[in-house]
C-alpha positions in Angstrom: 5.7 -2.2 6.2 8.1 -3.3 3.5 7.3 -7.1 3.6 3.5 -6.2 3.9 4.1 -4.2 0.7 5.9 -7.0 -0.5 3.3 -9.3 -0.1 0.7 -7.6 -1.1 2.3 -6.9 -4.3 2.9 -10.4 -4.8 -1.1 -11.0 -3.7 -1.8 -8.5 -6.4 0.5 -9.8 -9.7 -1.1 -13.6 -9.1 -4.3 -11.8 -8.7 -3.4 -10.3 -12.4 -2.7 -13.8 -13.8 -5.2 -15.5 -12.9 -7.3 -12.4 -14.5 -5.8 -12.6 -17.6 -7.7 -16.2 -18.3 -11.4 -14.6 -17.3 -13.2 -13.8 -20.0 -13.6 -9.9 -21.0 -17.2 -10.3 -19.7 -15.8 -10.9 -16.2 -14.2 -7.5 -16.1 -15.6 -3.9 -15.1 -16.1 -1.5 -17.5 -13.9 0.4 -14.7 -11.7 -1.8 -14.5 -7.7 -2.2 -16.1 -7.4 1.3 -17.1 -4.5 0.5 -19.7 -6.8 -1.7 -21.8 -5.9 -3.1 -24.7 -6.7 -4.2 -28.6 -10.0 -4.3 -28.7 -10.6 -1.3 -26.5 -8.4 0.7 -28.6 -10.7 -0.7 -31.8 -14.0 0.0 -29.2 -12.2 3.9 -29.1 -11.7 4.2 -32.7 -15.1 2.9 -33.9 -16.8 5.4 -31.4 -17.5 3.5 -29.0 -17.5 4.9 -25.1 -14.4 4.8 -22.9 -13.6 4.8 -19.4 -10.8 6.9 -18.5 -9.2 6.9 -14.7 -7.9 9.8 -12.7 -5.3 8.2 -9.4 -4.5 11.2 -7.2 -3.3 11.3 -3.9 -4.3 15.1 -3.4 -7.6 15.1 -0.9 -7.4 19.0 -0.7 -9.1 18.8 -4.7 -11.1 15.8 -4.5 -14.8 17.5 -4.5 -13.9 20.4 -6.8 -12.1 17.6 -9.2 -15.2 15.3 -9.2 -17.2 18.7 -9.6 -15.4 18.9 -13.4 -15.3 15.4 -14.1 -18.8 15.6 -14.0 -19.3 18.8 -16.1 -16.7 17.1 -18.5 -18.8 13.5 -18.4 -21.9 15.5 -19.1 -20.3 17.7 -21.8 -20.3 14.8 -24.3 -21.1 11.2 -24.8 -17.9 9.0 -25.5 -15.8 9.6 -22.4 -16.6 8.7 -18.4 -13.9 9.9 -16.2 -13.6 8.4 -13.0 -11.2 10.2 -10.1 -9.4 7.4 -7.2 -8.0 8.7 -4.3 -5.6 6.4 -2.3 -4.4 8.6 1.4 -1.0 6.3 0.4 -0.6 7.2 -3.9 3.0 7.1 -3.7 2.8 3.5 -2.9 -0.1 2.1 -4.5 0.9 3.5 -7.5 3.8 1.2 -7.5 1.9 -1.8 -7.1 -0.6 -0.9 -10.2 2.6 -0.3 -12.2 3.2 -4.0 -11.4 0.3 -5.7 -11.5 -0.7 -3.7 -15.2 -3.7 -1.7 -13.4 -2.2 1.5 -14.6 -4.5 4.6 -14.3 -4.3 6.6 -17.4 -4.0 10.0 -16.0 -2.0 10.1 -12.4 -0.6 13.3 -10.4 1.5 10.9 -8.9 5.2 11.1 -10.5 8.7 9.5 -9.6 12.1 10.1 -11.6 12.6 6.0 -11.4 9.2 5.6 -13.2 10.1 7.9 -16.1 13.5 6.6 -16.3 11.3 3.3 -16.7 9.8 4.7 -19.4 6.2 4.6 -17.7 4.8 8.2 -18.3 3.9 9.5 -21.8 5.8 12.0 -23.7 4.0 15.3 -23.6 6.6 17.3 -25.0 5.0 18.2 -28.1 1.8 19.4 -25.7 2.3 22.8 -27.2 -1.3 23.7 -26.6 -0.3 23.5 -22.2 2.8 24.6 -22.7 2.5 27.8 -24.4 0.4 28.7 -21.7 2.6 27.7 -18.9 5.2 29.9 -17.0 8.4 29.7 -18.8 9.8 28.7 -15.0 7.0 25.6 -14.7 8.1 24.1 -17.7 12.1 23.8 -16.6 10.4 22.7 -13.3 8.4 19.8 -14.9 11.4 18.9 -17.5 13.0 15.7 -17.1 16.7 16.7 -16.0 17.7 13.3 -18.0 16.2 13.4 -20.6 15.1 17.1 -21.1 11.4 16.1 -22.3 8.1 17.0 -20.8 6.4 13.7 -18.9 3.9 16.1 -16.7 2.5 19.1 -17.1 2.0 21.1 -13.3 -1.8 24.0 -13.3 -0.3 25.1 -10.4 2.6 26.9 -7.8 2.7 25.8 -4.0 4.8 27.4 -1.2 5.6 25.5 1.4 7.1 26.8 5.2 6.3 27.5 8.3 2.1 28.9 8.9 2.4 30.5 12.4 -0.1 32.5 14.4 0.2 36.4 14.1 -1.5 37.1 16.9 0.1 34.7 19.7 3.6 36.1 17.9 2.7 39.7 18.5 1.2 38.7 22.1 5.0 37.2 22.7 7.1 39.6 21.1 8.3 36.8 18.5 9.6 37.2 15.1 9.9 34.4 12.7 13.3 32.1 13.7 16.2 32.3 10.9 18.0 30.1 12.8 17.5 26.4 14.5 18.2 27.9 17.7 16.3 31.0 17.8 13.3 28.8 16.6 13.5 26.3 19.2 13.9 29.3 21.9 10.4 30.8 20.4 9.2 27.2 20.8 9.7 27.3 24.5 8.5 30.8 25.3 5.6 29.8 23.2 5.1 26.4 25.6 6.1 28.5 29.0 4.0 31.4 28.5 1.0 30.3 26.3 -0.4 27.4 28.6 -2.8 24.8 26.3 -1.5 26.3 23.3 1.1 23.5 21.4 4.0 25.5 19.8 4.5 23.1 16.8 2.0 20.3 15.8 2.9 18.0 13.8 0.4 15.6 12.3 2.6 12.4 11.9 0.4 10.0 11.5 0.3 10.8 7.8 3.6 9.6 6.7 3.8 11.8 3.6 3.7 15.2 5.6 6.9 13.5 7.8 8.4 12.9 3.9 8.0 16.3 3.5 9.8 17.3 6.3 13.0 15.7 4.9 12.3 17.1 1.7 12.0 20.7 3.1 14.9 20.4 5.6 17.8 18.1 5.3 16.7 17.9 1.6 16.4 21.4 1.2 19.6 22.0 2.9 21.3 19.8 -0.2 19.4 21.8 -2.7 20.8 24.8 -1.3 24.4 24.0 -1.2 24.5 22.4 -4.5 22.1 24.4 -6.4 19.2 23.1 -8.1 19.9 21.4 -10.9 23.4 19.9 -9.4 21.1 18.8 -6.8 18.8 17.0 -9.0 22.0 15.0 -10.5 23.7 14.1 -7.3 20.3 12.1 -6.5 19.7 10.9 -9.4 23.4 9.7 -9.7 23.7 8.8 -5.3 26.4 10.8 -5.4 27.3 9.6 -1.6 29.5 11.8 -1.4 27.4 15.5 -2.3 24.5 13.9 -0.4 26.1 12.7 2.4 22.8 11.4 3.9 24.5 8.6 6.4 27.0 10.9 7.7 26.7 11.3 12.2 27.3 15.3 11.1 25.3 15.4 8.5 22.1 17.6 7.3 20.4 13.7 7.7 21.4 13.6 11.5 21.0 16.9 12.7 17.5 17.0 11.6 16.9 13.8 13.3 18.4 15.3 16.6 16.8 18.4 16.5 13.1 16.8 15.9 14.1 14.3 18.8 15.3 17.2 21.1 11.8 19.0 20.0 10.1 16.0 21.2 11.9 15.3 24.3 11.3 18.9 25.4 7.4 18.9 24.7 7.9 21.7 22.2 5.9 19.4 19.5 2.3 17.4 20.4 2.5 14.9 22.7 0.2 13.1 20.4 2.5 13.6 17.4 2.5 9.7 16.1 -1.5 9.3 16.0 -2.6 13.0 15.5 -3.9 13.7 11.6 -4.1 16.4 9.3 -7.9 17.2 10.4 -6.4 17.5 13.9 -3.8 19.9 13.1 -6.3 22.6 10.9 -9.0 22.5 13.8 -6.1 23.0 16.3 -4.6 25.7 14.8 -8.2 27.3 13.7 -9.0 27.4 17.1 -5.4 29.5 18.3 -4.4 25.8 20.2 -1.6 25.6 17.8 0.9 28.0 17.2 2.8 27.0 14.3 2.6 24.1 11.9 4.7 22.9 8.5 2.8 22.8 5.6 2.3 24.0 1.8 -0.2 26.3 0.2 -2.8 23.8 -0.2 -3.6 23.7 3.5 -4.9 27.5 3.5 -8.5 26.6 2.3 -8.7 24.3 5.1 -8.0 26.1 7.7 -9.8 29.1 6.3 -12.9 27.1 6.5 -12.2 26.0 9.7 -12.0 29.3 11.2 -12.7 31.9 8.3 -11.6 35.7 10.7 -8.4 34.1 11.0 -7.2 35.3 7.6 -5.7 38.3 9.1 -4.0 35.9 11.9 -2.1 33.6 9.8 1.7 33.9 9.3 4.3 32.4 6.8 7.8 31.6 7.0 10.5 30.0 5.6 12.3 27.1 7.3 15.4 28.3 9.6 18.8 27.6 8.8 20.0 24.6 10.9 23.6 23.5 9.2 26.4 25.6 9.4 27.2 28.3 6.4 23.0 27.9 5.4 20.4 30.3 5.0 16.2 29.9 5.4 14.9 27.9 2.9 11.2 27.9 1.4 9.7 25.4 -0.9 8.7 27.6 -3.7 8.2 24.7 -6.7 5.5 23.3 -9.7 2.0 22.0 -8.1 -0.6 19.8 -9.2 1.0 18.1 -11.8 -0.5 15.7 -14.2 1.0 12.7 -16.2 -0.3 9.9 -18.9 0.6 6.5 -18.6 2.9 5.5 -21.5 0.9 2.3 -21.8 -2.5 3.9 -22.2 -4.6 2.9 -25.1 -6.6 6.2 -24.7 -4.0 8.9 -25.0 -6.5 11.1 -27.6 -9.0 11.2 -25.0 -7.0 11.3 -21.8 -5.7 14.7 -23.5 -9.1 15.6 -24.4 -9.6 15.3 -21.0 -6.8 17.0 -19.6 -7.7 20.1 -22.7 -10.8 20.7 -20.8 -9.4 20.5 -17.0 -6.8 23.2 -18.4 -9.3 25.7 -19.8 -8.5 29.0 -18.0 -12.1 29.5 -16.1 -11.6 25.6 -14.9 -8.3 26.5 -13.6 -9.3 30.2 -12.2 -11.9 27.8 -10.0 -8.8 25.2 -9.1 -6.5 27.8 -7.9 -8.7 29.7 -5.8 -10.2 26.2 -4.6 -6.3 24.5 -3.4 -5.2 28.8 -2.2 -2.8 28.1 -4.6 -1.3 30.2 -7.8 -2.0 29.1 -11.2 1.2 28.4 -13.3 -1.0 29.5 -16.5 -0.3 32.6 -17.9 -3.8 33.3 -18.6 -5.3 32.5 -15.4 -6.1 35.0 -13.0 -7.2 34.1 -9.7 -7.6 35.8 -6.2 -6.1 32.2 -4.9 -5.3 34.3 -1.2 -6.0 36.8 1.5 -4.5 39.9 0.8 -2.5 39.7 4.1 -1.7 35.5 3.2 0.0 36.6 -0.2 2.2 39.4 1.3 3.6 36.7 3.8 4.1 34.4 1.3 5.7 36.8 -0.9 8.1 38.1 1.8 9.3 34.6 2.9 9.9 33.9 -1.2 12.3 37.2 -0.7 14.1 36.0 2.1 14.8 32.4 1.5 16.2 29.9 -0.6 13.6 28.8 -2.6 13.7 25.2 -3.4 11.5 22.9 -5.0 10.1 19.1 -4.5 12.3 16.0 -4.4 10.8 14.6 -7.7 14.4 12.6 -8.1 13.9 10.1 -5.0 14.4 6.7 -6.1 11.2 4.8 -7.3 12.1 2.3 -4.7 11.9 4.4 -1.6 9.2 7.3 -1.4 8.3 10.2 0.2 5.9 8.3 2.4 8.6 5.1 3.0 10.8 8.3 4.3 8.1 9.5 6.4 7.7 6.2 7.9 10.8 6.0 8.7 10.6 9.6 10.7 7.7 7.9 12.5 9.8 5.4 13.9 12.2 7.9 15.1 10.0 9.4 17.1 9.0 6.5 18.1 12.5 5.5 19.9 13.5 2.6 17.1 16.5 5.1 15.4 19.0 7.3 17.3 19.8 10.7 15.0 23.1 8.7 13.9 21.3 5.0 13.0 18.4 7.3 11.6 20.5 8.9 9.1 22.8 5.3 8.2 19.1 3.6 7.7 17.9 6.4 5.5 21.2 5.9 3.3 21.0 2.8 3.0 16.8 2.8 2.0 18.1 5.0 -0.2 20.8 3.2 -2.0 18.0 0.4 -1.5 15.8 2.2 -3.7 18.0 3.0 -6.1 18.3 -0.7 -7.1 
């Protein structure tokens, strides 16, 4: 995957060269999003621009095309135009190279803003006068202490289990690994067709965030936020200790395998999607699954009387002297490139995305809380926000892993996860490759 990346990249950058010589008739008024001279002279004169949104969040795609379009039919000068990509986290690195730079992305790595490739939004007072006091330390720059991203939303992540099959069982949500793999198996002995855990692995980023949420979170925890953040961002080997056979790397590894072995996860696990997982779980074949906030409206409108069915809890302890941990961390956040040549109206843009009735209509759309002060939403079922509030309670809450190296992402990681299920890595060689794509990153 790395030397098809590699190539493609290279594909792409000659593919810019050549470009450069066409003549500006040649290119799309969609086209490089970063512009340049005359486009900036085009803006200032009056003249209309074309702005691009790159996200990698499907959950928002219709609802986020539905105010792009009220916004492109509010006034005259500005088209926005949203581009999904399933793999953001990587494509965004090859437009960063080849100089097709959207100029509004949700997609953010610390290496890029150490880079120097996001916009300063710091003096954004209008956003962040608005925003939770704890939103704004979460989308500071630990480096730098500025502001490249601003986040409209919260997100809990952790375990969504089914009530009802629970009660049926006598189960309680697992604090600890082994108590969670024992409900596992009564689950698979006594609840025949039903899968305990599915796992939708075929989308690398939702393997990502199992490292993020577990070994990762496990780090967080120990350290404490903010020391976390620095150990990354320095590869303080020795805090993070990701190659170690003992460590919080390898013991995930050899509990997911052991999961697998035993038939406590799909059997499908490698091919089976995100799709597959909400109708699975809609449909009481599923009986826990890993996920954030954002998942709720799908599987709400997949099955909407099972609002009263659906459980949340944090992720058990697995590493000696831990506790539960639950992701509990900024959402839905929104960066400018640095290079743009339409910063006045990506803001504009961003002004009128951020107006409280578009953002009461976004939360309630993702089932996720607004981190605007002024926003008020019913983003939940009743029953939904009292489980999420009571896992928030009794876990460590951490947040994202915004400090992985801009060389090896969330969905390289999950990749990797993929081929451990797959047979390539034992737990130990699992957790020595992830060090060293790590310290590979890093450079």
């Amino acid at each position: 995957m790395k030397r098809l990346i590699s190539i493609i990249l290279s594909a792409v950058l000659v593919a810019g060269t050549f470009a450069g010589c066409t003549s500006p008739a040649s290119t799309s008024s969609k086209g490089t999003a970063s512009g340049n001279a005359s486009s900036q002279t085009a803006a200032a004169s009056g003249e209309h621009v074309n702005l691009k949104l790159f996200t990698g969040k499907i959950e928002t795609i219709d609802l986020m095309n539905e105010i792009i379009n009220d916004f492109n039919s509010s006034q005259s000068r500005i088209t926005v135009e949203q581009e999904y990509q399933k793999d953001a986290s990587n494509i965004i690195k090859i437009k960063f190279a080849s100089g097709q730079v959207p100029d509004i992305m949700t997609t953010y790595e610390q290496g890029f803003a150490d880079q120097g490739k996001y916009l300063d939004l710091s003096d954004q007072s209008q956003w962040w006068d608005r925003l939770m006091p704890s939103m704004k330390v979460n989308c500071t720059d630990v480096k730098s202490g500025k502001q490249y991203r601003v986040c409209t939303n919260m997100t809990m992540a952790g375990f969504f289990y089914n009530k009802e099959i629970f009660n049926e069982l006598g189960l309680k949500p697992a604090t600890t690994w082994d108590d969670f793999a024992r409900n596992l198996q009564i689950i698979k002995e006594k609840k025949s067709g039903v899968t305990p855990w599915f796992i939708f692995g075929k989308e690398a980023w939702h393997l990502g965030h199992l490292i993020e949420f577990i070994p990762h979170g496990y780090i967080k925890q120990q350290l404490g936020s903010i020391e976390a953040k620095k150990a990354m961002l320095a590869n303080d080997k020795a805090k993070l200790n990701f190659g170690a056979s003992d460590g919080s790397m390898a013991v995930f590894a050899k509990n997911l395998v052991e999961l697998k072995n035993k038939g406590l996860i799909n059997s499908d696990v490698l091919t089976a999607t995100s799709d597959n997982c909400v109708q699975e779980f809609a449909n009481g074949k599923a009986a826990m699954l890993s996920n954030g906030m954002w998942v709720l409206s799908s599987l709400l409108e997949a099955n909407p009387t099972m609002a009263d069915k659906i459980g949340f809890a944090p992720y058990p302890s697995y590493m000696p002297n831990s506790k539960p941990v639950v992701l509990s961390a900024e959402d839905s956040g929104y960066s400018i490139s640095a290079t743009t040549q339409h910063k006045a109206e990506a803001i504009e843009f961003l002004n009128y995305l951020f107006k409280a009735e578009n953002q009461k209509k976004y939360s309630e759309a993702s089932k996720a809380p607004s981190a605007f002060k002024d926003v008020q939403a019913n983003w939940a079922p009743a029953n939904v926000v009292t489980e999420v509030n009571n896992a928030l309670n009794s876990a460590v809450n951490i947040g994202f892993t915004n400090e992985k190296p801009a060389g090896f992402s969330g969905d390289d990681a999950g990749r990797m996860v993929q081929d451990l299920l797959s047979g390539k890595y034992t737990p130990e060689t699992f957790a020595k490759a992830y060090e060293k794509a790590w310290d590979d990153g890093m450079k």
